[in-house]
N, CA, C and O atoms as CSV, one atom per row, in Angstrom:
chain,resi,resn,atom,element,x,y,z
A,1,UNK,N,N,-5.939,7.958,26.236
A,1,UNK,CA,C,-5.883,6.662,25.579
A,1,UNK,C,C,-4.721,6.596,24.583
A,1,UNK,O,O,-3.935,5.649,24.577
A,2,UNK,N,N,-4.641,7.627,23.748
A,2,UNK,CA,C,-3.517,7.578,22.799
A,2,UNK,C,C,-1.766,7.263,23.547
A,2,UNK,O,O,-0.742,6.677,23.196
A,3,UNK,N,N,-2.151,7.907,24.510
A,3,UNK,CA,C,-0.398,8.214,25.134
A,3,UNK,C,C,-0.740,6.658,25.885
A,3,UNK,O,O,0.114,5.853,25.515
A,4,UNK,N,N,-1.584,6.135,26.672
A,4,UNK,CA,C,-1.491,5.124,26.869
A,4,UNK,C,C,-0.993,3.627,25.647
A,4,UNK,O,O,-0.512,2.519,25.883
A,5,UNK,N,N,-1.343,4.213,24.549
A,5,UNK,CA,C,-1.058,3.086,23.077
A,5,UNK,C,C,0.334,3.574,22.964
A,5,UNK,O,O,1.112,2.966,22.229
A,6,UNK,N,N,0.614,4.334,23.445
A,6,UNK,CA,C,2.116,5.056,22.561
A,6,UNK,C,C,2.711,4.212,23.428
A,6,UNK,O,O,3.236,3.217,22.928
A,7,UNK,N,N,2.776,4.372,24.793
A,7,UNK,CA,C,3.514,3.943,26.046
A,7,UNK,C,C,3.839,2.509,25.943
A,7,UNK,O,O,4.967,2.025,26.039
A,8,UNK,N,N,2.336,1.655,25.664
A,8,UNK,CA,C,2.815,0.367,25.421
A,8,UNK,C,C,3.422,0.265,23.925
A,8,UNK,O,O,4.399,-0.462,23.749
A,9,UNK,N,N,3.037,0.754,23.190
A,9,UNK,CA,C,3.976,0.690,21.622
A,9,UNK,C,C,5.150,0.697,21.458
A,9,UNK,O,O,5.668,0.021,20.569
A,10,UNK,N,N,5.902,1.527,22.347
A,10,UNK,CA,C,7.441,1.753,23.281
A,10,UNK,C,C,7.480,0.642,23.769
A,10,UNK,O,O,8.216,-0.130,23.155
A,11,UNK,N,N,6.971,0.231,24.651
A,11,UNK,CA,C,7.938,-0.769,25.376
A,11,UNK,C,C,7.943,-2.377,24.716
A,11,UNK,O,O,8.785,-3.275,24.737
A,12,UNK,N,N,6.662,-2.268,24.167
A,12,UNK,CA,C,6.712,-3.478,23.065
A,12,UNK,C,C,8.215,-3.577,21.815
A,12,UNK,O,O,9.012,-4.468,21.520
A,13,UNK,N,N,8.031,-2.353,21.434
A,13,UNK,CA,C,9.617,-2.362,20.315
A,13,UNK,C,C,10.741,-2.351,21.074
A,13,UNK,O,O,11.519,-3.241,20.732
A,14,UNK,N,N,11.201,-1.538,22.164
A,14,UNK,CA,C,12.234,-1.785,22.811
A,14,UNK,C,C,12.137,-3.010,23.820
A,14,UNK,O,O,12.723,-2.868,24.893
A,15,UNK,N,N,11.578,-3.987,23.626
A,15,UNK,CA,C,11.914,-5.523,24.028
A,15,UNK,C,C,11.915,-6.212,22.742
A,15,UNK,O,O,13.041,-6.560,22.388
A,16,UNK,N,N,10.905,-6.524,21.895
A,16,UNK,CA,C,11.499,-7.229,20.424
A,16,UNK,C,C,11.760,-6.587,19.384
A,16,UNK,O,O,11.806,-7.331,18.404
A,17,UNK,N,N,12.045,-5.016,19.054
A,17,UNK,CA,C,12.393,-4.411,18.121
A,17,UNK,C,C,11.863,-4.052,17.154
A,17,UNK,O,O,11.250,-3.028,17.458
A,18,UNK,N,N,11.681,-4.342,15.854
A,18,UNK,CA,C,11.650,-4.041,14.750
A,18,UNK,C,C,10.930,-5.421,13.924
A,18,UNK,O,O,11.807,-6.211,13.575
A,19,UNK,N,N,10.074,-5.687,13.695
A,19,UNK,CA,C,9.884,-7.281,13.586
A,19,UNK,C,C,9.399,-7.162,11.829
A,19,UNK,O,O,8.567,-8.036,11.586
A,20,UNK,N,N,9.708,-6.354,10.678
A,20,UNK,CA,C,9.820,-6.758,9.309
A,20,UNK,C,C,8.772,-7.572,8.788
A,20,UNK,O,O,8.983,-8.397,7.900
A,21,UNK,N,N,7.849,-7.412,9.208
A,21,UNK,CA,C,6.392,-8.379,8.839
A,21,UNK,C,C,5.809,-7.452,7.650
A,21,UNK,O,O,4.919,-7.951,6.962
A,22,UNK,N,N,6.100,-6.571,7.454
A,22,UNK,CA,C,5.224,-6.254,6.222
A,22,UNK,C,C,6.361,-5.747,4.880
A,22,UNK,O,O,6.855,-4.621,4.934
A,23,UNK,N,N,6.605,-6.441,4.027
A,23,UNK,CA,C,7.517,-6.014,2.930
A,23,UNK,C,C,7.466,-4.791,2.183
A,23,UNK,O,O,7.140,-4.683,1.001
A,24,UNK,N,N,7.917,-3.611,3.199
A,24,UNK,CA,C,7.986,-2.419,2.021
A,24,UNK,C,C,9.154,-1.531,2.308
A,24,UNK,O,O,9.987,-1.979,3.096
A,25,UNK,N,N,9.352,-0.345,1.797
A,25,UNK,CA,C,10.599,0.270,1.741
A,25,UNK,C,C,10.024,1.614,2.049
A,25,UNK,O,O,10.752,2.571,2.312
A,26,UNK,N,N,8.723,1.691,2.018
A,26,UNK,CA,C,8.401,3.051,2.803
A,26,UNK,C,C,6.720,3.172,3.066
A,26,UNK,O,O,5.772,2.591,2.537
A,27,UNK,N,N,6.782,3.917,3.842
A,27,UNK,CA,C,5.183,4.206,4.576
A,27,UNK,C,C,4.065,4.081,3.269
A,27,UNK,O,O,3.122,3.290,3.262
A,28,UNK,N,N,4.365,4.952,2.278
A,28,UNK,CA,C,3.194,5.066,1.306
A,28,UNK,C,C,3.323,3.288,0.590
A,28,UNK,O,O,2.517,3.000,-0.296
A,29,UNK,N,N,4.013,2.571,0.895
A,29,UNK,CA,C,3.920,1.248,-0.454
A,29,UNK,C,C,3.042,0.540,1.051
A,29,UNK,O,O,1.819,0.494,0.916
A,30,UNK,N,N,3.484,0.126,2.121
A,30,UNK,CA,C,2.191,-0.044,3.214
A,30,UNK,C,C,0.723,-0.034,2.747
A,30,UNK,O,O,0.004,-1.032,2.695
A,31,UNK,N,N,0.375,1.209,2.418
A,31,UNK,CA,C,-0.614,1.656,2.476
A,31,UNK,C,C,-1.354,1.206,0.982
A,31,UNK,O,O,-2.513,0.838,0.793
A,32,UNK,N,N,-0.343,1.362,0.098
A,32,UNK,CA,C,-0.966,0.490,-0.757
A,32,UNK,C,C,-0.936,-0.960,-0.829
A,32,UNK,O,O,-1.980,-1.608,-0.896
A,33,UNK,N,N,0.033,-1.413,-0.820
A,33,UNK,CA,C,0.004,-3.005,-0.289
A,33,UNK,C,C,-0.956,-3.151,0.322
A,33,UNK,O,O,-1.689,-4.103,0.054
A,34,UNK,N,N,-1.234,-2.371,1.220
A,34,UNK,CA,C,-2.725,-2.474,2.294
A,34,UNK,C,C,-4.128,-2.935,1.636
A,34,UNK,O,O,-4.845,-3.889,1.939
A,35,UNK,N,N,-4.322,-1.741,0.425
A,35,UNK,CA,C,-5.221,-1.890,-0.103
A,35,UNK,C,C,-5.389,-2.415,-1.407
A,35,UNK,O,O,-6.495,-2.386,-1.947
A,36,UNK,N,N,-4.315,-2.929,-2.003
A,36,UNK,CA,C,-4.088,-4.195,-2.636
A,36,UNK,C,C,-4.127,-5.676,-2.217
A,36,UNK,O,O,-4.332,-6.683,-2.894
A,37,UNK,N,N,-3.909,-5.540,-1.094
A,37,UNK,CA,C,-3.934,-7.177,-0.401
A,37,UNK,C,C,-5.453,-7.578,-0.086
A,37,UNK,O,O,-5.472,-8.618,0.572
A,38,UNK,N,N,-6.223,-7.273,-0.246
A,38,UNK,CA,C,-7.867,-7.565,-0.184
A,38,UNK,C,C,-8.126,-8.516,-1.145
A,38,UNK,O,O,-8.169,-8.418,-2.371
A,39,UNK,N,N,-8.335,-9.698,-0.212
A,39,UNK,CA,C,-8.922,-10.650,-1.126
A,39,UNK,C,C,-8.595,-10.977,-2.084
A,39,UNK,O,O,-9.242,-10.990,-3.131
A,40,UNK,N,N,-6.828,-11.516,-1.776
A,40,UNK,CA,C,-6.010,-11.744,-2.696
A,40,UNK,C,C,-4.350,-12.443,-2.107
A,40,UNK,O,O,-3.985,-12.314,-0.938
A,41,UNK,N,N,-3.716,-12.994,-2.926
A,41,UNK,CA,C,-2.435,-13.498,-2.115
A,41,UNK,C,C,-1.477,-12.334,-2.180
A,41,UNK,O,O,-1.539,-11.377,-2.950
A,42,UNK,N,N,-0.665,-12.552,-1.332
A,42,UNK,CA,C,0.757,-11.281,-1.137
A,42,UNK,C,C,1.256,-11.648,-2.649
A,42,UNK,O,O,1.447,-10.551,-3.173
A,43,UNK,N,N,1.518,-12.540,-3.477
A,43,UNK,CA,C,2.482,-13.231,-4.587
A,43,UNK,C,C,1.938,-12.090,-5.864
A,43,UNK,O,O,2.668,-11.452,-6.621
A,44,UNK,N,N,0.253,-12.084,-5.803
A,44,UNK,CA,C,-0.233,-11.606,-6.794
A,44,UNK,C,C,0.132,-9.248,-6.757
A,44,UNK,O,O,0.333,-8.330,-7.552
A,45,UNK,N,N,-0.047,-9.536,-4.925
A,45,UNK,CA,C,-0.068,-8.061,-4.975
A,45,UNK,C,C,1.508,-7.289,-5.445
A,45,UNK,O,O,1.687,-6.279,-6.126
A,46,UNK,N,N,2.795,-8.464,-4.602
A,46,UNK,CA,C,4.014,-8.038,-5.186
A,46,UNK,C,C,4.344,-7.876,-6.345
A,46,UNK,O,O,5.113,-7.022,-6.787
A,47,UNK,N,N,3.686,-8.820,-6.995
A,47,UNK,CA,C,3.553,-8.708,-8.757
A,47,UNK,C,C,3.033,-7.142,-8.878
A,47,UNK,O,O,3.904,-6.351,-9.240
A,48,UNK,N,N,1.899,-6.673,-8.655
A,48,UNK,CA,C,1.564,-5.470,-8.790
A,48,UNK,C,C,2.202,-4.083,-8.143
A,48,UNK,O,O,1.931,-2.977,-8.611
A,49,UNK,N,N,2.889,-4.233,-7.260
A,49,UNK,CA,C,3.950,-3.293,-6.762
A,49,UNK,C,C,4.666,-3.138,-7.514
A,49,UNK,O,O,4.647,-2.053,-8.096
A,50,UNK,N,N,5.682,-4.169,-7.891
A,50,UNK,CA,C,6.654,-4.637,-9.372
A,50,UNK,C,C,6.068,-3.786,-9.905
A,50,UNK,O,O,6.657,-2.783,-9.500
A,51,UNK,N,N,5.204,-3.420,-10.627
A,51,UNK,CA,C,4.739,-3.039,-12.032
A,51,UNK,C,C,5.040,-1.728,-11.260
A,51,UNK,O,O,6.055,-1.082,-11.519
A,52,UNK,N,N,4.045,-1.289,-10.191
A,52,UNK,CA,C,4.393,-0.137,-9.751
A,52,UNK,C,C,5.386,0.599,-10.307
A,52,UNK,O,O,5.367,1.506,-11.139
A,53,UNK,N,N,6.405,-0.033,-9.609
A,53,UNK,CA,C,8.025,0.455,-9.470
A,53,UNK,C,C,8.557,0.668,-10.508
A,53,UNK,O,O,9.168,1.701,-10.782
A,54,UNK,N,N,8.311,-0.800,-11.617
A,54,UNK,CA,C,8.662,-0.775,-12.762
A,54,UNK,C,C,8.411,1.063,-13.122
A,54,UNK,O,O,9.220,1.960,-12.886
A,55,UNK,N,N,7.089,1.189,-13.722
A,55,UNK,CA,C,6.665,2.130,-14.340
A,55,UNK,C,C,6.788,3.901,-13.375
A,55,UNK,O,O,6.225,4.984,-13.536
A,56,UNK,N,N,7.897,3.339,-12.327
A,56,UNK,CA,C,8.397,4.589,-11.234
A,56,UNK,C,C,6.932,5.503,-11.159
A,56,UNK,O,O,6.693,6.674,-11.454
A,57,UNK,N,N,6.037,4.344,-10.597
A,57,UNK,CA,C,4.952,5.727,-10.334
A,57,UNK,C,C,4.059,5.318,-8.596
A,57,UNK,O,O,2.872,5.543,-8.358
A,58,UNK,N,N,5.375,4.507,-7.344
A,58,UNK,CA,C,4.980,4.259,-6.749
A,58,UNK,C,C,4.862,5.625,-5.363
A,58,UNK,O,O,5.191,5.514,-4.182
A,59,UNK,N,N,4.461,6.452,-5.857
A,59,UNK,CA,C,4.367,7.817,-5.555
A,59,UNK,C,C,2.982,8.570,-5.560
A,59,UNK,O,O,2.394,8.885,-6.594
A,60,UNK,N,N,2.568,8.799,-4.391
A,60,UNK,CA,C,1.212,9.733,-4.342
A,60,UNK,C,C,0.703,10.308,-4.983
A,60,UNK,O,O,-0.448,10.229,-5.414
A,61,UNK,N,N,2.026,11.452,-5.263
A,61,UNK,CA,C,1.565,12.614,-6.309
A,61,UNK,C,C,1.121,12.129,-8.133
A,61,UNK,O,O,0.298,12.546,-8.948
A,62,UNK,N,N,2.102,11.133,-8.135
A,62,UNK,CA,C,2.009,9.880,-9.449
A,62,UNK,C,C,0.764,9.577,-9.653
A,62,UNK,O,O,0.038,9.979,-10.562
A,63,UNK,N,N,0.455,8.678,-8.582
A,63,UNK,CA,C,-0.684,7.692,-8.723
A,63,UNK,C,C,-1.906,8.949,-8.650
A,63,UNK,O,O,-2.638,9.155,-9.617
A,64,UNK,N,N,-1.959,9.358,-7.991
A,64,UNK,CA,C,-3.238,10.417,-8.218
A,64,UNK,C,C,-3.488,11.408,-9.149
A,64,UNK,O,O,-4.501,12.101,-9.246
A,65,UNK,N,N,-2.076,11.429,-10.105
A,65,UNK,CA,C,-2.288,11.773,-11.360
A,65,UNK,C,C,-2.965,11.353,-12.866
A,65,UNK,O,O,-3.535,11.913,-13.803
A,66,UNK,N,N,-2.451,9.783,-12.406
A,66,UNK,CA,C,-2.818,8.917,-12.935
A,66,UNK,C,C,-4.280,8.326,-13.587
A,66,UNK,O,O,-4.996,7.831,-12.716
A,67,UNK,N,N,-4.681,8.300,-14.554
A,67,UNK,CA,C,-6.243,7.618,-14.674
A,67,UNK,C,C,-6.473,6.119,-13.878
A,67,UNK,O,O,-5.629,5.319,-13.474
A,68,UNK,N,N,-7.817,6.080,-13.827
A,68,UNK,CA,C,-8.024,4.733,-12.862
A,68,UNK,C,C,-7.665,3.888,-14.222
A,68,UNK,O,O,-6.712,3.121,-14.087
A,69,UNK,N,N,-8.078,3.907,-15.075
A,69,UNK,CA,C,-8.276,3.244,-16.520
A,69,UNK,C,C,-6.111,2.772,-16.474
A,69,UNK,O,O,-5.565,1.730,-16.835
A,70,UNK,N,N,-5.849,3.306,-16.229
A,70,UNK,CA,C,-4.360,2.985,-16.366
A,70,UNK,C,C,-3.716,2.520,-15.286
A,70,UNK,O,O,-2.803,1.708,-15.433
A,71,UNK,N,N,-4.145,3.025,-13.870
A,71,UNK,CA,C,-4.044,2.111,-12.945
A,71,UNK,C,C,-4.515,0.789,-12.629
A,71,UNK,O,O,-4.301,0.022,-11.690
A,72,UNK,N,N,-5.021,0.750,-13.383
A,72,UNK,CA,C,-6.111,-0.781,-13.429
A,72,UNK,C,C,-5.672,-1.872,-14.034
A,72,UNK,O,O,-6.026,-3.041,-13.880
A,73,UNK,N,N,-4.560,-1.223,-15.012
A,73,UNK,CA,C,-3.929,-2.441,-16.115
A,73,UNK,C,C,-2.429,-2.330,-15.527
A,73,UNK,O,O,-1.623,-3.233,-15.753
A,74,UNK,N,N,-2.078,-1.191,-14.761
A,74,UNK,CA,C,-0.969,-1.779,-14.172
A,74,UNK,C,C,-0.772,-2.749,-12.541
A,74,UNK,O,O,0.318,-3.164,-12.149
A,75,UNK,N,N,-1.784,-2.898,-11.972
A,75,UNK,CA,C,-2.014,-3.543,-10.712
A,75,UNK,C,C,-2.935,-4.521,-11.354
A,75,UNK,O,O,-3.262,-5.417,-10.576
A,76,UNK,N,N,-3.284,-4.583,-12.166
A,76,UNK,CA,C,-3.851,-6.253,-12.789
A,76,UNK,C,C,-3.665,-7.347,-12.102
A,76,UNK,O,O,-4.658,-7.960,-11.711
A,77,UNK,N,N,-2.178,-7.891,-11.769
A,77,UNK,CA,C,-1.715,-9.184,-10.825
A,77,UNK,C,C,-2.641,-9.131,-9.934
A,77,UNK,O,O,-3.167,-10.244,-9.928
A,78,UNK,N,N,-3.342,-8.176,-8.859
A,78,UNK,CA,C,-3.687,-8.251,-7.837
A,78,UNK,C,C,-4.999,-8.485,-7.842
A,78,UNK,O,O,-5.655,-8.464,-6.801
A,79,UNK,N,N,-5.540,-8.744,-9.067
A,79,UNK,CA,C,-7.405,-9.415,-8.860
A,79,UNK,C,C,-7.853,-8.131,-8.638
A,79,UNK,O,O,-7.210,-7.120,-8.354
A,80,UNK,N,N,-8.911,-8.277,-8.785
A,80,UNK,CA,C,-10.472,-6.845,-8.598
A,80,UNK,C,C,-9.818,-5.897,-9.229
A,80,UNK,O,O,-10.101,-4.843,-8.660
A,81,UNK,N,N,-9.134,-5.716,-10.052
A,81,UNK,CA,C,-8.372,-3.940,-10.239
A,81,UNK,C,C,-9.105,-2.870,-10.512
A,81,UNK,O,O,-8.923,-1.655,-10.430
A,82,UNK,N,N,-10.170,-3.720,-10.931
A,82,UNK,CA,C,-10.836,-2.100,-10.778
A,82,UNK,C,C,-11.513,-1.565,-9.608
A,82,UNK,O,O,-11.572,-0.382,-9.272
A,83,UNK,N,N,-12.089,-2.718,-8.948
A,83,UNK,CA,C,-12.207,-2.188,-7.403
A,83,UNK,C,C,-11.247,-1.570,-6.965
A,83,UNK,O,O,-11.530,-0.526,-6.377
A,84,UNK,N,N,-9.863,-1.927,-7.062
A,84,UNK,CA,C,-8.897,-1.689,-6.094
A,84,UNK,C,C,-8.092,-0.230,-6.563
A,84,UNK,O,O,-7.493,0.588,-5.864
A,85,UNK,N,N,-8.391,-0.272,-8.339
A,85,UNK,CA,C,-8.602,0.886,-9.034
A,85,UNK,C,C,-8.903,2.329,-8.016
A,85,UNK,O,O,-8.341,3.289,-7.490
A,86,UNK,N,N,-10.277,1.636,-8.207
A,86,UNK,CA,C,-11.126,3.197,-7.414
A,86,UNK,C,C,-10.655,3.590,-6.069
A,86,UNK,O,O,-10.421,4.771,-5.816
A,87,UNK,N,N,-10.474,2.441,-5.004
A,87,UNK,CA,C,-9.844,2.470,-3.692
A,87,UNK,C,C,-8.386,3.280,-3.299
A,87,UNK,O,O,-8.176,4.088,-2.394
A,88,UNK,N,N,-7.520,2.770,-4.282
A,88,UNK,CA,C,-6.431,3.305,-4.393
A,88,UNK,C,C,-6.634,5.247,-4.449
A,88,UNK,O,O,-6.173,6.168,-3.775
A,89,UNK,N,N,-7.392,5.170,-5.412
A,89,UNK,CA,C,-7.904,6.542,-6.193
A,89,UNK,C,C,-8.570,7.346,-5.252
A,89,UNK,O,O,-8.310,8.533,-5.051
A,90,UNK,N,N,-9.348,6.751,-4.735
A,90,UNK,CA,C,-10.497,7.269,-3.546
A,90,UNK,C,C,-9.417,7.532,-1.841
A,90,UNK,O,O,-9.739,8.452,-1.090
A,91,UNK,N,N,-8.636,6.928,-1.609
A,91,UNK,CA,C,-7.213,7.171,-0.680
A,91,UNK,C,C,-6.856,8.378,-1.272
A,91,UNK,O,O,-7.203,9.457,-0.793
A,92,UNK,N,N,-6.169,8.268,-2.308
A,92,UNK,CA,C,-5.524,9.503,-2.756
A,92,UNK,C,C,-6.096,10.783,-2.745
A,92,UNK,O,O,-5.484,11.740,-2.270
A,93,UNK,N,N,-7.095,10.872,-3.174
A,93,UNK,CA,C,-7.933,12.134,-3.179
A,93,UNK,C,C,-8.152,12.498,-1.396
A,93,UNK,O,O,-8.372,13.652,-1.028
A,94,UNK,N,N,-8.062,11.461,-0.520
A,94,UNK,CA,C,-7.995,11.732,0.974
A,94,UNK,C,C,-6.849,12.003,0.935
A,94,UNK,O,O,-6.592,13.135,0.525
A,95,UNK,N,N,-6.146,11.461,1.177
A,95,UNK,CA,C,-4.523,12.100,0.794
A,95,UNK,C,C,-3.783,12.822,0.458
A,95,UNK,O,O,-2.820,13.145,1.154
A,96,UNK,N,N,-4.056,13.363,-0.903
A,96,UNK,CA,C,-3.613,14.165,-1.571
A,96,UNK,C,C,-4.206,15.836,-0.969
A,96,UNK,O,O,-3.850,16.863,-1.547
C-alpha cells in the first residue's frame, strides 16, 4: 500500500509540481502551523508563528525547552493557547 501512495504521489508532482498551499519555510513550522490552525483563522496563527520567529524559538529543541506557561503567551494570536500550549508540548515530547 505504501509504495502504491508513493507511486501515485510521483506522478501527481511530476504533472503539477510543487503547488505552495501551505505557508512555511520548513517541515517543523508545518507541523506546527498544523497544530495551531485548529479552530482558528490562518491570520491569527501567522500572527503566532511571527512571535515564534520573532523570539527565534521556532525550533524543536527550543520549544520543548520551553515552559507551556511561556509558550502560551507567545502563540496567544492563535486562540485556545493553552490547549494548543499542551498540544504543541505533548508533539514534542513525541518528537523529541
Amino acid at each position: 500500500m505504501n509504495n502504491k501512495l508513493a507511486v501515485i504521489y510521483e506522478k501527481l508532482y511530476a504533472y503539477f509540481g510543487p503547488q505552495y498551499w501551505w505557508p512555511a519555510e520548513t517541515a517543523f513550522e508545518v507541523i506546527v502551523g498544523a497544530i495551531l490552525t485548529q479552530n482558528t483563522s490562518w491570520l491569527n496563527v501567522e500572527k503566532a508563528i511571527n512571535n515564534l520567529k520573532k523570539h527565534k524559538l521556532l525550533d524543536p529543541n527550543k520549544l520543548h525547552k520551553l515552559s507551556k506557561e511561556r509558550l502560551s503567551k507567545i502563540i496567544r494570536p492563535a486562540g485556545y493557547y493553552n490547549i494548543k500550549a499542551k498540544r504543541l508540548k505533548e508533539f514534542l515530547n513525541f518528537f523529541i
